[in-house]
C-alpha positions as CSV (number, residue, x, y, z in Angstrom):
1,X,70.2,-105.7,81.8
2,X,69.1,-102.4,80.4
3,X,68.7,-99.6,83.1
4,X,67.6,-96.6,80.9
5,X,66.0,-95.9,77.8
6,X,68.0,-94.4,75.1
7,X,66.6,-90.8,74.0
8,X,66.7,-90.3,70.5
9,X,65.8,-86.4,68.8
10,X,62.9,-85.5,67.3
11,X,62.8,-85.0,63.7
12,X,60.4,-81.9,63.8
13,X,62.3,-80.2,66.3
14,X,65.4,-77.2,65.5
15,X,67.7,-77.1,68.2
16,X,68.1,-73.6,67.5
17,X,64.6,-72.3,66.9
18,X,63.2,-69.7,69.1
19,X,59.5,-69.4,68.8
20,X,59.3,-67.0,72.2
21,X,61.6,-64.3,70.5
22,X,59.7,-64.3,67.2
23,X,56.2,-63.9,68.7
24,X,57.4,-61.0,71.0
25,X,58.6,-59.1,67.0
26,X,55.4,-59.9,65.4
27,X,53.5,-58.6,68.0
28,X,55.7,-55.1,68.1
29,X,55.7,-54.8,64.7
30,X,51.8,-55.2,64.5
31,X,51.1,-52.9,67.2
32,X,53.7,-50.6,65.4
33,X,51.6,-50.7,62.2
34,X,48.5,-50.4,64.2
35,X,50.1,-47.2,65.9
36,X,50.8,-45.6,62.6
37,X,47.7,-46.4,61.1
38,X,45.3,-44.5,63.7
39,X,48.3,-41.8,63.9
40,X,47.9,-41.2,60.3
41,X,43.8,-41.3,60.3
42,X,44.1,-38.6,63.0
43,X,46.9,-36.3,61.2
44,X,44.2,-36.7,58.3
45,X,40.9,-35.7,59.7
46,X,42.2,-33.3,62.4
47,X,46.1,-32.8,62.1
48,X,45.5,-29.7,59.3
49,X,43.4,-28.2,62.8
50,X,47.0,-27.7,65.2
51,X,50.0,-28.0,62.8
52,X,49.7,-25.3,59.9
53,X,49.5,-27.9,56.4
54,X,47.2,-26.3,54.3
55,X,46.0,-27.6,50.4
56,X,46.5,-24.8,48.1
57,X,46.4,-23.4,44.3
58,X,49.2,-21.5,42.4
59,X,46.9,-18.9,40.2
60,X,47.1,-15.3,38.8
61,X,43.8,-12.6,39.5
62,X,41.5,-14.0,36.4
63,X,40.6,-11.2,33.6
64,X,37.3,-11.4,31.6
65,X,37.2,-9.7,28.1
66,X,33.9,-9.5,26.7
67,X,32.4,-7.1,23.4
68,X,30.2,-4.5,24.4
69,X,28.2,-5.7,22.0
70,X,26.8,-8.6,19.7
71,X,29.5,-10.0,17.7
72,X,30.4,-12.6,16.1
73,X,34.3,-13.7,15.7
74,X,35.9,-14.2,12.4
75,X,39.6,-14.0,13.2
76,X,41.9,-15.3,16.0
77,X,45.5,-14.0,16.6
78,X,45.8,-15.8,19.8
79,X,46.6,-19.3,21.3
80,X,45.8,-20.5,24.6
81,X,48.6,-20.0,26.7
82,X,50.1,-16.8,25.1
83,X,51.5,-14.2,26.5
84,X,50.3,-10.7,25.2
85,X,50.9,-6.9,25.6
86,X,48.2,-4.2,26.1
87,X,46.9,-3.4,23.1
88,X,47.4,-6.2,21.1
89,X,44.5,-7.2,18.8
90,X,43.6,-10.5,20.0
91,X,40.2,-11.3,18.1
92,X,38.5,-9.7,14.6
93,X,34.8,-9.6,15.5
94,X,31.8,-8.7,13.1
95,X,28.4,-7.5,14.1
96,X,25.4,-6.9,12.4
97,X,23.8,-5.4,15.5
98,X,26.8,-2.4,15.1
99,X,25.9,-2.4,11.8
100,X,22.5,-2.1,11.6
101,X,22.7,0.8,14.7
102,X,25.4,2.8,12.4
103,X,23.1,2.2,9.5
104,X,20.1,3.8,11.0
105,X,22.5,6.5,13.0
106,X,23.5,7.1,9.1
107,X,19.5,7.6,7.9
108,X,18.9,9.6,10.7
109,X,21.8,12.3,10.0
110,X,20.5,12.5,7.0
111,X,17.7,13.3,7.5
112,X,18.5,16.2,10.1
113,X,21.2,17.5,7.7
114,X,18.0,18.0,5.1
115,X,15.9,19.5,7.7
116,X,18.8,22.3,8.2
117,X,19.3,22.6,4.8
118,X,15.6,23.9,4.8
119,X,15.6,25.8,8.0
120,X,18.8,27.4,6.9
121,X,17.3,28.6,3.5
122,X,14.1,29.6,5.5
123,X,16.5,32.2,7.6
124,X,18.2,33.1,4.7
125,X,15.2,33.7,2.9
126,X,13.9,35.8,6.2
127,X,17.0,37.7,6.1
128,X,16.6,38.5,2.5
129,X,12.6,39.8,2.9
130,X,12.5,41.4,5.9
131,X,14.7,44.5,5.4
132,X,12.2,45.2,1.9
133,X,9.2,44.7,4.4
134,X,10.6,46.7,6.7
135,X,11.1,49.4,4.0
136,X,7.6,49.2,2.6
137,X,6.6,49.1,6.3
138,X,8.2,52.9,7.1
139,X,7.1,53.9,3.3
140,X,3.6,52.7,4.3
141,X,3.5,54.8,7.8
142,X,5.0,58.0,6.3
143,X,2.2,58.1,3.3
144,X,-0.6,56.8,5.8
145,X,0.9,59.8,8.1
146,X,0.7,62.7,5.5
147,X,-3.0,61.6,4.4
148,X,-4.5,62.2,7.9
149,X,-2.1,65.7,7.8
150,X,-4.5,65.9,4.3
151,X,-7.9,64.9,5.7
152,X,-7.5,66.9,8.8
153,X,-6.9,70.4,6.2
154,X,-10.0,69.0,4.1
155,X,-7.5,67.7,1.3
156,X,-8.8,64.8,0.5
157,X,-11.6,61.8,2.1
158,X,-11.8,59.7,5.5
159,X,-11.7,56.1,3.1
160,X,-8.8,57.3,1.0
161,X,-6.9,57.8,5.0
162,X,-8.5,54.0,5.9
163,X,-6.7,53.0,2.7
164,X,-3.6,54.2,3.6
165,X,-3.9,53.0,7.0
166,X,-5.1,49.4,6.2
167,X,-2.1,49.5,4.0
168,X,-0.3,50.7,6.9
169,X,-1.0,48.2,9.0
170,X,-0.5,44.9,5.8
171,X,3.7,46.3,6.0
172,X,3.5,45.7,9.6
173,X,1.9,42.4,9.7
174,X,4.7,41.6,7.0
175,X,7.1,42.9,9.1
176,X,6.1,40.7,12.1
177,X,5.7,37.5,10.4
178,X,8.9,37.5,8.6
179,X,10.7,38.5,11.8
180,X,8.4,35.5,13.8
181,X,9.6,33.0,10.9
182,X,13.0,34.1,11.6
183,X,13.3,33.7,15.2
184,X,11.4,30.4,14.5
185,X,13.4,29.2,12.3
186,X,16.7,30.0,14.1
187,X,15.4,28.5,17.4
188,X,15.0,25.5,15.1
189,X,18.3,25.6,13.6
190,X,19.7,25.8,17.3
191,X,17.8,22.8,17.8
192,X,18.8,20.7,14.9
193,X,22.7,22.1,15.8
194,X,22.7,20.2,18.6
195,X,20.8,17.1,17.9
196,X,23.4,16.6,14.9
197,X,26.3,16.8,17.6
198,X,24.6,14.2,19.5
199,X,23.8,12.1,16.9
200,X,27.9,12.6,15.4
201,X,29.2,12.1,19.1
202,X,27.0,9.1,19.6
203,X,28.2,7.5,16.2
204,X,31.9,8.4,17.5
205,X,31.2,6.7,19.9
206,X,29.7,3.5,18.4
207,X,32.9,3.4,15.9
208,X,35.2,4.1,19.1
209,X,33.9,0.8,20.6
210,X,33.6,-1.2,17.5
211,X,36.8,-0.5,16.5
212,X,36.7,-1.9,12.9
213,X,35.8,-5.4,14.8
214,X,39.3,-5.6,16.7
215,X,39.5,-6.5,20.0
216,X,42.2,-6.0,21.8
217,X,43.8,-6.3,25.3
218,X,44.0,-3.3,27.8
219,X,46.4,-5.0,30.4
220,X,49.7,-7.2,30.0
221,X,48.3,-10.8,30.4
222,X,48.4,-14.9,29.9
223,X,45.5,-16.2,27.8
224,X,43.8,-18.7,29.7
225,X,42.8,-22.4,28.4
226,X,39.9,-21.4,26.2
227,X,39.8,-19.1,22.9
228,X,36.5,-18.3,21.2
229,X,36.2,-20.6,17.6
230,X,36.0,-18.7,14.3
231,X,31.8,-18.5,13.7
232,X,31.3,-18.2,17.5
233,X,28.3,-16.0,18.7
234,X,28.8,-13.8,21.9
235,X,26.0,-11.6,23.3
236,X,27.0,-8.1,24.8
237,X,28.9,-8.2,27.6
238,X,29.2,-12.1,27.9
239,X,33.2,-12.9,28.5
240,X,34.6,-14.0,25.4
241,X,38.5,-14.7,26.5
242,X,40.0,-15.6,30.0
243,X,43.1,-13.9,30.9
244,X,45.8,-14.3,33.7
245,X,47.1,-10.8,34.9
246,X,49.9,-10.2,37.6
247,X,52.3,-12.4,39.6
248,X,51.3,-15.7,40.5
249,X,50.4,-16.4,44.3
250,X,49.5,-19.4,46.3
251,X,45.3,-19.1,47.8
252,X,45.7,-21.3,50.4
253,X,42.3,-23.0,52.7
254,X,42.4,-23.2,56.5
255,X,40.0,-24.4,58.6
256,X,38.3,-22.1,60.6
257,X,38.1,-23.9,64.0
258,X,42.4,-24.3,63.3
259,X,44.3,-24.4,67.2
260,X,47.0,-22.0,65.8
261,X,47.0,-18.7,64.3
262,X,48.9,-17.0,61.2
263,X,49.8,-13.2,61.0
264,X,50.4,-11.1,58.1
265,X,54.4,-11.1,56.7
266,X,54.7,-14.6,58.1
267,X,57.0,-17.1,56.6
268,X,56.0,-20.4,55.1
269,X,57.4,-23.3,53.5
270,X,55.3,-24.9,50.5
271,X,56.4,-28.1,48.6
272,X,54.8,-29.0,45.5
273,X,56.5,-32.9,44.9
274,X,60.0,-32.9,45.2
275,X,59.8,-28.7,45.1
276,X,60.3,-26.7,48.1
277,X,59.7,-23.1,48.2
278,X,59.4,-20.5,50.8
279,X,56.6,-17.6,51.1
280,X,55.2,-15.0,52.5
281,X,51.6,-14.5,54.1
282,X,50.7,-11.0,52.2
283,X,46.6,-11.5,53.1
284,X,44.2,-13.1,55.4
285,X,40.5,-13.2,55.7
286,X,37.3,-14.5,53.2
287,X,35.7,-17.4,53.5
288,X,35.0,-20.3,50.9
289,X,31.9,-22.7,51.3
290,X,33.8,-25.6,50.8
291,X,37.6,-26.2,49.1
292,X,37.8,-26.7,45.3
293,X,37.1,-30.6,44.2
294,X,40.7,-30.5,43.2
295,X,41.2,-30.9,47.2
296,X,38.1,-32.7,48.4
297,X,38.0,-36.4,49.5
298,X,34.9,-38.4,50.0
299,X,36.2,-39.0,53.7
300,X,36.0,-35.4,54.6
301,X,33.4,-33.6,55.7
302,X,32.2,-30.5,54.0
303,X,33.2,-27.6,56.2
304,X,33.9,-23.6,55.7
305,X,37.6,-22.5,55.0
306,X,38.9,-19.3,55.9
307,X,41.7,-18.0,52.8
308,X,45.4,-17.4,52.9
309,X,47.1,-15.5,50.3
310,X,50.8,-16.0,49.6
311,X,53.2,-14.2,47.5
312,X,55.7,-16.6,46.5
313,X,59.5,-16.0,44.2
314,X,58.4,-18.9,41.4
């Protein structure tokens, strides 16, 4: 007589699994993730607002070297990258506009040198003259002197005095032109003095600045990324070489609405990958539109940054 059913084990079932305890894990470690995830989106939209984790650029103050003039550049001595001394010749230049003003300074000198050249002989020639006229002039007024003596004893006739006198009167005419030539003449010379030494200071000055076509550096700098081509055309005063003066710093972008503030002479770390370096806040203030694209995302709004400078030992 059989009283009770045997029970026989399921072949589906593991004596030893524990499908409570595994639910409870997945569920933490979900939530977990979940946690992180709207941690992280916070820290990135709003997290640079209270804790002090700001993008920034290592750079050097930029230096712009332009030609005062139209040029054109048919020698390099520099590579991007270089490091140069004051006063090194970094490009030969050429420029017909130089040219062509020192050709015309040149035509013009000329000229006024040719214009002295005849004043001068016009005062000489005045210098020579005007003591004889002068002469003739006092001969002229003592013999027009002793005729009226003459005429007034009945010695001789009234037109034979208005000879002398109209005589007389020629020598001082003489006299006064040649002196009036003179004094023109010298006021000319004066003139033509100083326009010359206008015109030599002026061409001084264009040679100064051309410089035989060498342009050179007047600081201690870095050349930056770019260095004009042989054949390239540069107007006057358009930057022809970017240079890198100074010590590098860090220009660092905060936002203005931050929760936290930073003082002058404060301390900061900075890590660039696996570098960590510590510096100093040496400025504050300026703002910037926007960051540079190297730091903008397409999930952050465009806002207004207020700049940080550091000084930095690197």
């Amino acid at each position: 007589m059989i009283t009770r059913l045997k029970t026989r084990p399921r072949l589906d079932a593991l004596d030893n699994q524990r499908r409570g305890a595994g639910k409870k894990l997945g569920r933490r470690i979900y939530f977990g993730l979940l946690i992180a995830i709207f941690v992280s989106l916070g820290y990135f939209f709003v997290g640079a607002r209270f804790v002090l984790d700001a993008d920034g650029l290592v750079i050097k103050d930029r230096f712009l070297l332009a030609a005062e003039y139209d040029s054109r550049v048919i020698k390099t001595f520099v590579q991007p990258g270089d490091q140069v001394q004051k006063g090194q010749t970094l490009l030969q230049l050429d420029s017909r506009d130089i040219a062509n003003k020192l050709s015309d300074f040149d035509a013009r000198r000329t000229e006024l040198l040719n214009q002295l050249e005849e004043v001068t002989a016009l005062i000489a020639n005045a210098d020579r003259l005007l003591p004889i006229a002068e002469a003739q002039e006092t001969q002229a007024r003592k013999y027009s002197e002793k005729v009226q003596a003459l005429l007034e004893q009945g010695y001789t006739t009234t037109p034979v005095r208005n000879n002398a006198m109209d005589v007389y009167f020629a020598r001082q005419r003489d006299v006064a032109a040649l002196a009036g030539e003179r004094t023109s003449a010298q006021k000319r010379k004066k003139t033509l003095d100083d326009t010359l030494g206008e015109l030599d200071r002026i061409i001084a000055d264009t040679r100064r600045v051309f410089d035989q076509g060498t342009l050179e550096t007047p600081v201690d700098a870095t050349i930056g990324p770019v260095v004009p081509s042989i054949g390239q055309v540069n107007k006057r005063g358009e930057p022809m070489i970017e240079m890198f003066v100074g010590e590098a710093y860090i220009l660092a972008y905060l936002p203005t609405d931050r929760a936290y503030g930073v003082e002058l002479g404060e301390q900061v770390a900075m890590n660039a990958g696996c570098r960590t370096a510590l510096g100093l806040v040496i400025k504050i203030g300026g703002l910037a539109d926007n960051r540079p694209a190297e730091f903008q995302g397409t999930l952050k709004r465009r806002e207004r940054q207020e700049i940080v400078k550091i000084a930095y030992d690197g």
